[in-house]
VOKOLVO-212841 format. One record per residue (C-alpha): residue in three letters; x, y, z. Coordinates in pm, whole numbers, padded with zeros to 5 digits, always signed. Each point is the difference from the previous one (the first is absolute). Layout:
REM residues N
AlaXYZ/...
//
This chain:
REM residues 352
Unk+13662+10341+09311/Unk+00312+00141-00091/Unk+00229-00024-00302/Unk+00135-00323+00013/Unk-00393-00113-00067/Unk-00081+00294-00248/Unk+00302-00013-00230/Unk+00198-00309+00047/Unk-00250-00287+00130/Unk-00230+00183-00258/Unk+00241-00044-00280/Unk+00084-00330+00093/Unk-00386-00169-00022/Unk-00008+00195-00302/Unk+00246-00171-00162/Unk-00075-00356+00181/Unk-00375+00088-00163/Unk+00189+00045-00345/Unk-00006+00315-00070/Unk+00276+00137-00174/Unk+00345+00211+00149/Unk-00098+00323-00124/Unk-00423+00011+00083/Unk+00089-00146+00340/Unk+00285+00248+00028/Unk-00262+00273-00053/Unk-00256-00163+00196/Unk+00201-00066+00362/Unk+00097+00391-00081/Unk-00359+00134-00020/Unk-00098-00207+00298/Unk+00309+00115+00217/Unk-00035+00376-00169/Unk-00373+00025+00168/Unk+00259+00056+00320/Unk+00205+00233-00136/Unk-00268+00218-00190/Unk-00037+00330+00160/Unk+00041+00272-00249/Unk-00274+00274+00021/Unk+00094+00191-00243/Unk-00140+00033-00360/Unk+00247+00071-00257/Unk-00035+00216-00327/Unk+00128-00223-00335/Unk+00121+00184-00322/Unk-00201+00308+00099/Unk-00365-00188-00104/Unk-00065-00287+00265/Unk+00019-00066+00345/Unk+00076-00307+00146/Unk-00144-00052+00376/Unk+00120-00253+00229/Unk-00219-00225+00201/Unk+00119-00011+00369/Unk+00056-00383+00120/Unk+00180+00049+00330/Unk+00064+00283+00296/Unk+00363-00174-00012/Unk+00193+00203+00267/Unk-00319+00203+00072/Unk-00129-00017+00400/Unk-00351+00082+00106/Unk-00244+00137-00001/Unk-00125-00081-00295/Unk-00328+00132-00178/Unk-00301-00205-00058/Unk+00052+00070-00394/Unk+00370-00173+00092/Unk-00169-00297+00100/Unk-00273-00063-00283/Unk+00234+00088-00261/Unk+00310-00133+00115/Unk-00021-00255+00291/Unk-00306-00203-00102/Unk+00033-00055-00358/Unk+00356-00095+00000/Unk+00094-00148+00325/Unk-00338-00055+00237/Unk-00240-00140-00221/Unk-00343-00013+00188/Unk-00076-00384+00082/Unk-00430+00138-00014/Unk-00065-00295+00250/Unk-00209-00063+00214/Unk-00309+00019-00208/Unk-00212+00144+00279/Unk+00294+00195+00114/Unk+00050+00377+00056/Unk+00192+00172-00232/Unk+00299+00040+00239/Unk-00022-00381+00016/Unk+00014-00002-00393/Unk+00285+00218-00084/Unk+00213-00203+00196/Unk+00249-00179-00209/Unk+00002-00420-00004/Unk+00186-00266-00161/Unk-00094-00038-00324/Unk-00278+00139-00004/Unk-00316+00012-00316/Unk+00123+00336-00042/Unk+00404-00086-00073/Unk-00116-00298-00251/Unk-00262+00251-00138/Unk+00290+00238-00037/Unk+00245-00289-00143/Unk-00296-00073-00272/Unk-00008+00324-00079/Unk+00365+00023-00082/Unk+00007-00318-00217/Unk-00235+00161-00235/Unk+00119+00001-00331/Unk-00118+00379-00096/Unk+00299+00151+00211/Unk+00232-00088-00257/Unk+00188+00375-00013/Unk+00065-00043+00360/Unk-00030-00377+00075/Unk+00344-00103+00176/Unk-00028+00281+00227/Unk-00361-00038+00133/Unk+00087-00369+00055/Unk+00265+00106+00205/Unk-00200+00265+00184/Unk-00270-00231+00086/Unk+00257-00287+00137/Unk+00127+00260+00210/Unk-00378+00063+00134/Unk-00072-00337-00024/Unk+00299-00120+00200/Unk-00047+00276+00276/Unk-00323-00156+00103/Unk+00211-00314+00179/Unk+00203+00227+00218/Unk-00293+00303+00011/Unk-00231-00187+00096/Unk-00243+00124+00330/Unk+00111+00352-00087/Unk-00151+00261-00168/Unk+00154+00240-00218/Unk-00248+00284+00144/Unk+00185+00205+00320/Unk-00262-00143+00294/Unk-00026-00144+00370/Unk-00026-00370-00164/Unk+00389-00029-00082/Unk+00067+00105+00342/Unk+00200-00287+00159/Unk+00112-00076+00379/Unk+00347+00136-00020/Unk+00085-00258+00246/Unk-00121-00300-00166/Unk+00193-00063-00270/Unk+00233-00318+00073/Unk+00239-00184-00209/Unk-00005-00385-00026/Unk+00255-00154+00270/Unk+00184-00176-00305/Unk+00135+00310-00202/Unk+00371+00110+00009/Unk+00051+00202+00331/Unk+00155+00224-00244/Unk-00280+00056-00222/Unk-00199+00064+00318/Unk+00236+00285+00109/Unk+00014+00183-00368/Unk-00423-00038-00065/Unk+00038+00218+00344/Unk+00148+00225-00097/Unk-00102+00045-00389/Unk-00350-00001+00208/Unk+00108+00305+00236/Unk+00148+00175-00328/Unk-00387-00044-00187/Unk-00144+00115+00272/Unk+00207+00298+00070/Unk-00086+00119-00383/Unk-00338-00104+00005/Unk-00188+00060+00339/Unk-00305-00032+00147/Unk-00230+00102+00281/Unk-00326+00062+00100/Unk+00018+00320-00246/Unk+00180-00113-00290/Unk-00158-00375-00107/Unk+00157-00221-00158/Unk+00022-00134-00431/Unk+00047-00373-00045/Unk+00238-00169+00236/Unk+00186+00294+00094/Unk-00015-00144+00355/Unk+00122-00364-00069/Unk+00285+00212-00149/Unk+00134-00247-00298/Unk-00071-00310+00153/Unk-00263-00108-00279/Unk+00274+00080-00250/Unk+00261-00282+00097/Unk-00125-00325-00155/Unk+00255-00215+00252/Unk-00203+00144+00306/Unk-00228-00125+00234/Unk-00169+00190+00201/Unk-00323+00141+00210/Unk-00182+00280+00062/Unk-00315+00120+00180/Unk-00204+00261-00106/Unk-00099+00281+00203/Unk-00370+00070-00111/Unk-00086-00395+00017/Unk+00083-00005+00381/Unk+00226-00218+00206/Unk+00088-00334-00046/Unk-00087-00015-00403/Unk+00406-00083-00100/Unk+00080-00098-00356/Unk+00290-00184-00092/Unk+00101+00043-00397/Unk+00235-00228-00135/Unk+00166+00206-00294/Unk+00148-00290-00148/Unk-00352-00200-00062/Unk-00145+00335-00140/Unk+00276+00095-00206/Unk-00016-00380-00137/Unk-00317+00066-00086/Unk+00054+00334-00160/Unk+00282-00194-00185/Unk-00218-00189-00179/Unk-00344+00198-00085/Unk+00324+00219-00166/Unk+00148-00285-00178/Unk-00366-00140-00177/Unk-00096+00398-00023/Unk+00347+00045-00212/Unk-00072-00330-00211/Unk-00347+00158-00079/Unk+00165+00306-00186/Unk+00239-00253-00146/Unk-00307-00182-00151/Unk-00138+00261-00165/Unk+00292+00257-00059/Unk+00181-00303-00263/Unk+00235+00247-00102/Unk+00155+00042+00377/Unk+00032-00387+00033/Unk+00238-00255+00041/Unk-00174-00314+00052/Unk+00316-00169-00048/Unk+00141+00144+00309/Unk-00354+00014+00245/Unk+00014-00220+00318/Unk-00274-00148+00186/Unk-00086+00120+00354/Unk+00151-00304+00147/Unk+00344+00040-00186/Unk+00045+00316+00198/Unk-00202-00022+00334/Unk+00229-00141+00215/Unk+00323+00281-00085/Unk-00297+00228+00008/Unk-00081-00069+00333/Unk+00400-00039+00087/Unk+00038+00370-00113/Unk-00272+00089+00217/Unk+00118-00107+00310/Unk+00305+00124-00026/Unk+00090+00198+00313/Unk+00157+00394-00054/Unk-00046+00320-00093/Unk-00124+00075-00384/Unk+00349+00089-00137/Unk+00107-00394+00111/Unk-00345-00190-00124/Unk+00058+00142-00366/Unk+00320-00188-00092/Unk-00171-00291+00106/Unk-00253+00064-00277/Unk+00261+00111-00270/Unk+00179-00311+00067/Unk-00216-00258-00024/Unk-00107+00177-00320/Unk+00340+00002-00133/Unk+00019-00374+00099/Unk-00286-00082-00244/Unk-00271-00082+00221/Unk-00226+00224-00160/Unk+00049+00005-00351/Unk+00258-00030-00240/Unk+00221+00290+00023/Unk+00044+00338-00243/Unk+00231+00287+00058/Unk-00271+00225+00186/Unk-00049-00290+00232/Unk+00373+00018+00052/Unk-00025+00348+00034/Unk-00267+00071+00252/Unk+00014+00285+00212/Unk-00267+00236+00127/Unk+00041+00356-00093/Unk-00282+00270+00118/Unk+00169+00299-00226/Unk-00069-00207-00342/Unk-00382+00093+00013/Unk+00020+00301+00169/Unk-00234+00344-00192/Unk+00314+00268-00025/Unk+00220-00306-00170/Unk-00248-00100-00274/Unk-00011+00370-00093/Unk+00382+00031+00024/Unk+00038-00295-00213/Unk-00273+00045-00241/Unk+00133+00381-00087/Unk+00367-00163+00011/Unk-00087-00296-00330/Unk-00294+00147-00115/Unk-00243-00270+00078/Unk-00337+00036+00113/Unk-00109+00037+00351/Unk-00299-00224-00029/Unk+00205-00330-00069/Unk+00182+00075+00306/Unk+00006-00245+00301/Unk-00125+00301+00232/Unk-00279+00138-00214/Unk-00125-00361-00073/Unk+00016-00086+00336/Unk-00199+00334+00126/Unk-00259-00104-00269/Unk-00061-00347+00121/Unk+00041+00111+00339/Unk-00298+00287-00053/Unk-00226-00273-00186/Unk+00070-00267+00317/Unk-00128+00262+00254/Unk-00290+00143-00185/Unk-00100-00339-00054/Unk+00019-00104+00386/Unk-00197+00367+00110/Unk-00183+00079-00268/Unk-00116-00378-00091/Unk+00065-00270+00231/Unk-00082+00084+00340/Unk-00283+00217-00169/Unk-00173-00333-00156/Unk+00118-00150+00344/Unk-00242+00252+00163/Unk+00312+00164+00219/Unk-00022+00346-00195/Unk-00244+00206-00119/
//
């Protein structure tokens, strides 16, 4: 998915779920920031701490990647292992599916009330997981032979745009060009179906290579980000249940207010940079909620969050570095994946 899901839709069920401005605000940020998180770097704080970053993304980073790239990175926060079927090899059960035990496991495990210090920002962390299984889904976040696909085979539904047809070629020539494949060099996730699985107006199909000829799948991105939509939306009015102090209930929506320009949005044909007005203007026309200045306001900005500018800032008012946006999202972000390594797919027999 890409950020007209992670930020905007995001913010959007958020505040349809009745959550207010500000949490959502920081919510659709830490589920679009899992994209944009790539610092490395630890960085030294008033001589006495250090504060290290958790990477979330390889964001402008091409293959190959290492295997410690994909269990830290890849799986946790974007290719959550589906661990179906029962009987199946593990190859079979680090795949990535739909809404899977493992994403509502994860979801559960965000809602829990003890994560207070952090709370807004694992929420938003785990939709962004969460939401990647209904567009990841029969990939696998490890670099193998299984996400190999039939370069051939993918075909777009007769009824899109001619136009859209013409620039998914070549966006798909560009991704492939920056992250290649071969016999040598195997590919993570759906670096082969290029971003096809990201565009929730798409229809498409695919066969894999490893499952022999004549297995095609057609995905209909629109269903699946539908459904996506709304485990979101009830996952959102969870937290609003329990976190009081971040709700609205005089502004919350039910599912079936908002389905239907849910499902408009979605289907809207174009590249990202046209689909999010779309979303900032139904939200401005009220659909959603009842609107505040930061709903008025809402724009997307990677640089807010990033490591060097919480230190800049902090030294520049005197504030401390922990309440900052970046270090609480590193610390909710280093509790989500030591919780999907070290716990989940443990207890899910997965890892040692």
């Amino acid at each position: 998915m890409q950020i007209d899901i992670h930020f905007y839709g995001t913010y959007c069920l958020a505040r349809a779920a009745g959550i207010v401005s500000e949490t959502a605000h920081t919510i659709a940020m830490a589920s679009q920031f899992v994209n944009d998180a790539t610092a490395i770097k630890s960085v030294i704080v008033g001589n006495r701490q250090c504060l290290r970053p958790v990477r979330t993304s390889f964001k402008q980073v091409s293959p190959p990647y290492q295997e410690q790239d994909a269990w830290l990175t890849w799986i946790p926060f974007h290719f959550l292992p589906g661990n179906t079927p029962e009987e199946g090899t593990f190859e079979e059960k680090i795949v990535c599916q739909k809404n899977s035990l493992t994403a509502q496991k994860v979801a559960l495990f965000a809602l829990d009330e003890s994560h207070q210090e952090v709370w807004p920002y694992l929420i938003g962390i785990a939709a962004h997981a969460y939401a990647d299984t209904f567009s990841h889904y029969g990939f696998s976040g490890l670099t193998h032979k299984q996400n190999r696909i039939r370069e051939d085979s993918i075909r777009l539904d007769k009824n899109h745009q001619p136009a859209i047809t013409e620039y998914l070629a070549a966006r798909s020539s560009d991704f492939k060009d920056k992250y290649p494949s071969d016999d040598t060099l195997l590919p993570t996730g759906h670096a082969q179906a290029a971003t096809y699985p990201d565009r929730p107006y798409l229809k498409w199909r695919f066969e894999y290579v490893t499952k022999g000829s004549g297995n095609v799948l057609w995905r209909d991105n629109t269903a699946d980000y539908m459904e996506a939509c709304e485990c979101l939306f009830y996952f959102f009015q969870e937290f609003a249940k329990k976190n009081t102090a971040c709700c609205d209930p005089k502004t919350s929506k039910q599912w079936t207010d908002i389905s239907p320009i849910v499902r408009f949005i979605l289907g809207v044909e174009g590249p990202c940079d046209q689909r999010i007005p779309v979303w900032k203007r139904n939200l401005l026309s009220g659909v959603f909620c009842e609107l505040t200045p930061v709903d008025q306001e809402l724009h997307y900005d990677s640089h807010r969050w990033q490591l060097n500018r919480a230190v800049w800032e902090s030294e520049e008012t005197g504030d401390t570095i922990d309440r900052s946006h970046a270090c609480l999202f590193y610390k909710a972000a280093r509790r989500f994946q030591r919780f999907v390594l070290e716990e989940l797919l443990v207890k899910m027999g997965l890892l040692l």
